[in-house]
C-alpha positions as a printed Julia matrix, in Angstrom:
267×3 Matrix{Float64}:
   0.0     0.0    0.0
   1.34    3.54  -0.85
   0.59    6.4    1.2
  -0.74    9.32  -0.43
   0.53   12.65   1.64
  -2.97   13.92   1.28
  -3.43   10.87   3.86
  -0.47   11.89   6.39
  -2.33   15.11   6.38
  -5.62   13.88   7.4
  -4.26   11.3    9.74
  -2.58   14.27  11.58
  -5.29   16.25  11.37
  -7.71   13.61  12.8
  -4.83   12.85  15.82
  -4.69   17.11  16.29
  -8.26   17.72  16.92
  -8.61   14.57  19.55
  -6.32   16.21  21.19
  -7.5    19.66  20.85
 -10.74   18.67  21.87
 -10.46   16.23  24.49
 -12.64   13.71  22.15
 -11.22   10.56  21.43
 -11.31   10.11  17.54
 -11.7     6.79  15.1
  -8.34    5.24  14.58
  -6.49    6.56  11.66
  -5.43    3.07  10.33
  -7.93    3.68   7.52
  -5.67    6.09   5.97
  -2.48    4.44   6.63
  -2.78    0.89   6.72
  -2.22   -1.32   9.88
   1.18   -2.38   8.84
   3.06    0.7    7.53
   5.05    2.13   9.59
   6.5     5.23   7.29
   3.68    6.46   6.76
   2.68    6.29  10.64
   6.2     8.16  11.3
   5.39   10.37   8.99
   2.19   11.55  10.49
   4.2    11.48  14.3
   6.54   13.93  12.46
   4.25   16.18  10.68
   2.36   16.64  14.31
   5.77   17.13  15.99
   6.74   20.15  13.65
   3.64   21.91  14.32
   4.25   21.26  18.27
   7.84   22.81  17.51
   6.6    25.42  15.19
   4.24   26.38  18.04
   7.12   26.91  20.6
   7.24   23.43  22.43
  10.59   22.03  23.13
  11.9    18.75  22.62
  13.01   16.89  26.19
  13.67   13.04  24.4
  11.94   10.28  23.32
   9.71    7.97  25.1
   9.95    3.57  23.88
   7.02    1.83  23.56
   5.68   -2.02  22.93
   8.84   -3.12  24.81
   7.0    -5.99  26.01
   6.83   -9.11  23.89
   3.59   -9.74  24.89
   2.03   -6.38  23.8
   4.07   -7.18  20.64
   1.85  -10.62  19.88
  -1.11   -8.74  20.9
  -0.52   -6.1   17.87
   1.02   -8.52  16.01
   4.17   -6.9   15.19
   7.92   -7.36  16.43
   9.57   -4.89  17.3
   8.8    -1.49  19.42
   7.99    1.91  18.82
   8.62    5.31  19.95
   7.46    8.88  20.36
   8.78   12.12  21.2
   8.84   13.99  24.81
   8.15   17.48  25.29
   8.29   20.04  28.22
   5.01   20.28  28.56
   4.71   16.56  29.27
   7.2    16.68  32.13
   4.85   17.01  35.37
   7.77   15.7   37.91
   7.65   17.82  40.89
   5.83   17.96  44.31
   2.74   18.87  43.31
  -0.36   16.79  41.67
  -0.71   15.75  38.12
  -3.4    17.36  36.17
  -5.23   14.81  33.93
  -7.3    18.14  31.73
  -5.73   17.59  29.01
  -5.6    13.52  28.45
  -8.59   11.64  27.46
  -7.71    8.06  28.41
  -4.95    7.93  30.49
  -2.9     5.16  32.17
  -0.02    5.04  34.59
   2.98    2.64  33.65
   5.94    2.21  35.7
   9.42    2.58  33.83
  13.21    3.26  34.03
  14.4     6.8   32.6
  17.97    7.22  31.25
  19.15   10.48  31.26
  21.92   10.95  28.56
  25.57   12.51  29.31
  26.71   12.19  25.27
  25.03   12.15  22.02
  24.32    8.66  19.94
  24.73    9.52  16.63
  27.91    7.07  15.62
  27.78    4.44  13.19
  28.91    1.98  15.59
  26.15    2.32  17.74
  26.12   -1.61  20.41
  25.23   -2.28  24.55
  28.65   -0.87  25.61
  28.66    2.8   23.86
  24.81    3.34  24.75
  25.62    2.31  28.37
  28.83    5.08  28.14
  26.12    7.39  27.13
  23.95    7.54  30.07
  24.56    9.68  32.85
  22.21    8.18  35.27
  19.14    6.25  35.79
  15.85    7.53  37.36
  12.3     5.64  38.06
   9.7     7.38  35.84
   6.15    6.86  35.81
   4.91    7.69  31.71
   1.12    8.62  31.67
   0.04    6.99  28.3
  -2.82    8.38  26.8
  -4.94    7.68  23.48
  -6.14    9.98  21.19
  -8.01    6.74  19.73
 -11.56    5.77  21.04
 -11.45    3.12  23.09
  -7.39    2.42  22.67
  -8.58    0.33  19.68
  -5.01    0.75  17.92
  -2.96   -0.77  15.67
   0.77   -0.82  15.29
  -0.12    2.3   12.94
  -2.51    4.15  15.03
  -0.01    4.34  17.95
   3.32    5.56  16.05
   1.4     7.72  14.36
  -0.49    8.8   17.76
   3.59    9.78  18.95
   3.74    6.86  20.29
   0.64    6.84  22.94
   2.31    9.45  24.95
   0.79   12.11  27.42
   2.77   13.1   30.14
   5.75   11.74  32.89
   6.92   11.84  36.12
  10.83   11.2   37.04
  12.0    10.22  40.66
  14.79   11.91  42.73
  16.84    9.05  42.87
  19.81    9.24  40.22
  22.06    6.94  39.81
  24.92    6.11  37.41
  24.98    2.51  36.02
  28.09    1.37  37.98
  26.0     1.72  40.84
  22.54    0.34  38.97
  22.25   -2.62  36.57
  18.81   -2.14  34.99
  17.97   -6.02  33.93
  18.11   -6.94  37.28
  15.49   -4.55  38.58
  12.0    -5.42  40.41
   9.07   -3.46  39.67
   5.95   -2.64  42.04
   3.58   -0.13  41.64
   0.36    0.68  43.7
  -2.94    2.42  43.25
  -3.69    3.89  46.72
  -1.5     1.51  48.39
  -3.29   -1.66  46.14
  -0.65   -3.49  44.24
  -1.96   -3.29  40.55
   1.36   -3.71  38.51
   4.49   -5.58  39.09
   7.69   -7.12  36.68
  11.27   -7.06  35.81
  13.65   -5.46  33.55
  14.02   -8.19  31.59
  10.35   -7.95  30.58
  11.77   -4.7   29.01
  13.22   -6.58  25.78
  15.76   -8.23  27.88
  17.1    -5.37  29.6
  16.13   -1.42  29.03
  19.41   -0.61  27.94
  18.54   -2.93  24.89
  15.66   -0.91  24.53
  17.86    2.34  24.37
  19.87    0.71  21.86
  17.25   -0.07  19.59
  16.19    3.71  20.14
  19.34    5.03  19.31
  19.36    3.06  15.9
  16.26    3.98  15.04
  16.17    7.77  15.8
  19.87    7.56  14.0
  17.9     6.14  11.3
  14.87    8.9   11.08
  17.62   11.39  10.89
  16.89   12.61  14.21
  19.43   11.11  16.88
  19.46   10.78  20.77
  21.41   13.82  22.21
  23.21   14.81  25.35
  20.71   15.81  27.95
  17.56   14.1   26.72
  15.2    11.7   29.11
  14.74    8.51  27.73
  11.72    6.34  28.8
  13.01    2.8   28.2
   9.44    1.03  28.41
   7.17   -0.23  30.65
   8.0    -2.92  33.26
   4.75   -4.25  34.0
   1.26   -4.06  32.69
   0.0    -0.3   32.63
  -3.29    0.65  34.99
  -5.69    3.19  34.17
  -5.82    6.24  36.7
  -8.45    8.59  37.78
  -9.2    11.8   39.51
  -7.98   11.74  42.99
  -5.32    8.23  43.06
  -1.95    7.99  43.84
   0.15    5.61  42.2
   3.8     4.88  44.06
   6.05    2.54  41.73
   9.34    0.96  43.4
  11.66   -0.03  41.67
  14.5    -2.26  43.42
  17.97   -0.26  43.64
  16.76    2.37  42.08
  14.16    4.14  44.07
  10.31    4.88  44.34
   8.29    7.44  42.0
   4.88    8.61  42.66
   2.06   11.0   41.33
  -1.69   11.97  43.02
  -3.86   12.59  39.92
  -6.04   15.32  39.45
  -8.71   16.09  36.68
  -7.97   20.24  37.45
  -5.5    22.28  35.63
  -2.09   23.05  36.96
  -1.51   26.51  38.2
């Protein structure tokens, strides 16, 4: 199937307004397929140039499908990923306003934050571990600008990836002092235990996951650079959240990160 641009325009378009409106829209697979995944990247890119163009400012990228079981469920094989913003970066003290998602979820992850670029040819485990400067535990709110999450490999890329906002811990640690495949995850909904796994569920390890990143983004013309948050992918099944929960994830040797939702605006 070829992709006319007339459809990357629409497919935005549809995406833009769902978001704009706070009313989930029909998936956009009609216009791109279910399988290609140009076409979906296109449509991410054509929505992240009017973000830019509009003053918003790029903080990294966010990985997603890291889990091979999502992966059967779509019935692809191999992840995807999205692009982070300021204005999705709601770490802090205070509680995280929900206004502007339509279906959110809360999954528990581990953030690298990068010391050096990776944008080398020779891009393997040992120079993306040299990259990162430390390690934090994230929460990433996921949210769906598609009814119902009723998505397709296509819906989500195109859909940057799922993404709506995040929340990074204190703790940061370097990676001689963290090894990420080894960590255990447990997170809680008002002290209820509603998610727990490992990083290997995280293709293996998250810094495999960062790898595949870096490849990728090298490949989209757009690489990883010093200074930008990576979310590495979830660690467990995600939970939907609501107005008024907290969700707490630990993360063993890492730390604990936490949010209290709230459906008001942020002052």
């Amino acid at each position: 199937m070829t992709v006319h641009p007339d459809a990357v325009t629409a497919a935005a378009d549809r995406l833009a307004e769902a978001a704009a409106t706070t009313t989930p829209c029909a998936p956009v697979r009609d216009l791109l397929g279910a399988t290609d995944l140009k076409a979906a990247y296109a449509v991410q890119q054509r929505l992240a140039a009017r973000r830019l163009a509009a003053g918003a400012v790029v903080t990294g990228r966010k990985i997603g499908l890291t889990s091979p079981a999502v992966q059967r469920q779509l019935g692809v094989d191999q992840p995807d990923f999205g692009v982070l913003f300021a204005d999705m970066d709601a770490s802090g003290p205070g509680p995280v306003s929900t206004a502007r998602l339509l279906q959110p979820k809360a999954e528990a992850e581990i953030a690298f934050v990068l010391g050096s670029d990776l944008d080398g040819e020779a891009l393997d485990l040992a120079t993306v571990r040299a990259a990162v400067d430390h390690a934090t535990p994230a929460l990433e709110i996921v949210d769906s600008r598609v009814a119902d999450w009723d998505i397709s490999i296509t819906d989500t890329i195109a859909d940057n990836g799922s993404s709506g906002l995040y929340v990074l811990g204190d703790a940061a640690l370097p990676l001689d002092a963290f090894e990420p495949h080894e960590a255990v995850m447990r997170m809680y909904a008002d002290g209820d235990l509603v998610s727990e796994g490992r990083g290997t569920d995280c293709l293996g390890d998250p810094l495999s996951a960062l790898l595949w990143l870096a490849r990728a983004a090298r490949e989209y013309g757009d690489p990883l650079r010093s200074g930008q948050v990576v979310l590495s992918g979830a660690l467990g099944p995600m939970v939907s959240v609501r107005d008024g929960v907290t969700v707490r994830a630990e993360i063993s040797g890492l730390g604990t990160v936490g949010a209290t939702f709230t459906d008001k605006e942020s002052s």
